[in-house]
C-alpha positions in Angstrom: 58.6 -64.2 27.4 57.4 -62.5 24.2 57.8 -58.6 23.8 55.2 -56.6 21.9 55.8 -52.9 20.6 52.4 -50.7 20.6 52.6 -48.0 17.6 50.2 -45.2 17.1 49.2 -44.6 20.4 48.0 -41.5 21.0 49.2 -39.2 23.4 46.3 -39.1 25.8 45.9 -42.2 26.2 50.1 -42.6 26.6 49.5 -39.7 29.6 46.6 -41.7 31.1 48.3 -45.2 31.2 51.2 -43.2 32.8 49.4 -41.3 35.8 47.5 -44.9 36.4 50.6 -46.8 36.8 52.0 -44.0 38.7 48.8 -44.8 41.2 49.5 -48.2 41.6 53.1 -48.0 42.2 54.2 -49.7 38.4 55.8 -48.6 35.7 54.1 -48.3 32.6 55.0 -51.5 31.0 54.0 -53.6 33.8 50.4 -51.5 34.4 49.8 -52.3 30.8 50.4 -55.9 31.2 48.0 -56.2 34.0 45.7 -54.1 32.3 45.7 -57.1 29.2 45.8 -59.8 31.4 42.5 -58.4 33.4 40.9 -58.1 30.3 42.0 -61.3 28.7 41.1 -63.2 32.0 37.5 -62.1 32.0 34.7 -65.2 32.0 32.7 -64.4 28.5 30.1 -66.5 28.0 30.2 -68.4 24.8 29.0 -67.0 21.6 26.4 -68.7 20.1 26.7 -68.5 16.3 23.1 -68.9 15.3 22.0 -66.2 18.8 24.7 -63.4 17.2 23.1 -63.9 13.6 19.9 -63.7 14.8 20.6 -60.5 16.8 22.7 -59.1 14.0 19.5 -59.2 11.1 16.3 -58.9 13.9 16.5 -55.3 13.4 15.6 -55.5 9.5 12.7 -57.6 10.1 12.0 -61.3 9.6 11.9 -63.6 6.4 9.2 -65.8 5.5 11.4 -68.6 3.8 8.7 -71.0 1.7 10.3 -74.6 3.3 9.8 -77.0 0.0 7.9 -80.8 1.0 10.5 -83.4 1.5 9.8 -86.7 -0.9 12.5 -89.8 -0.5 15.4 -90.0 -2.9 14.5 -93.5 -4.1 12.3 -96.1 -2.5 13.5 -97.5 0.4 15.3 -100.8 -0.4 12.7 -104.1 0.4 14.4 -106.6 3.4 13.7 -110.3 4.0 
């Protein structure tokens, strides 16, 4: 198994990860593992690219976009 080292943690939240695994009989180490693997376990639905854009630029308004006409690249070729 793979070990991980958590820098920069403050000390409140050090004190609160300590009292919770206290309360559910684990030690630290092991209340912070289950604490990842709940939150990595969770059912997300998936993102939608073109839904988050959408949501991410509604607020600024909307953009009239002029769509040009479409004409073919060459005729098509002549068969039989």
């Amino acid at each position: 198994m793979a070990s991980m080292t958590i820098r920069n943690l403050s000390e409140d939240i050090k004190r609160r990860l300590r009292i919770q695994a206290a309360e559910h009989g684990h030690s630290m180490e092991e209340e912070a593992r289950e604490i990842l693997r709940i939150a990595l376990t969770v059912n997300r639905p998936p993102v939608k690219l073109a839904q988050s854009i959408r949501a991410r630029f509604e607020p600024l308004g909307g953009v009239e976009l002029e769509v040009p006409p479409r004409k073919p690249m060459r005729d098509p070729p002549k068969l039989g």
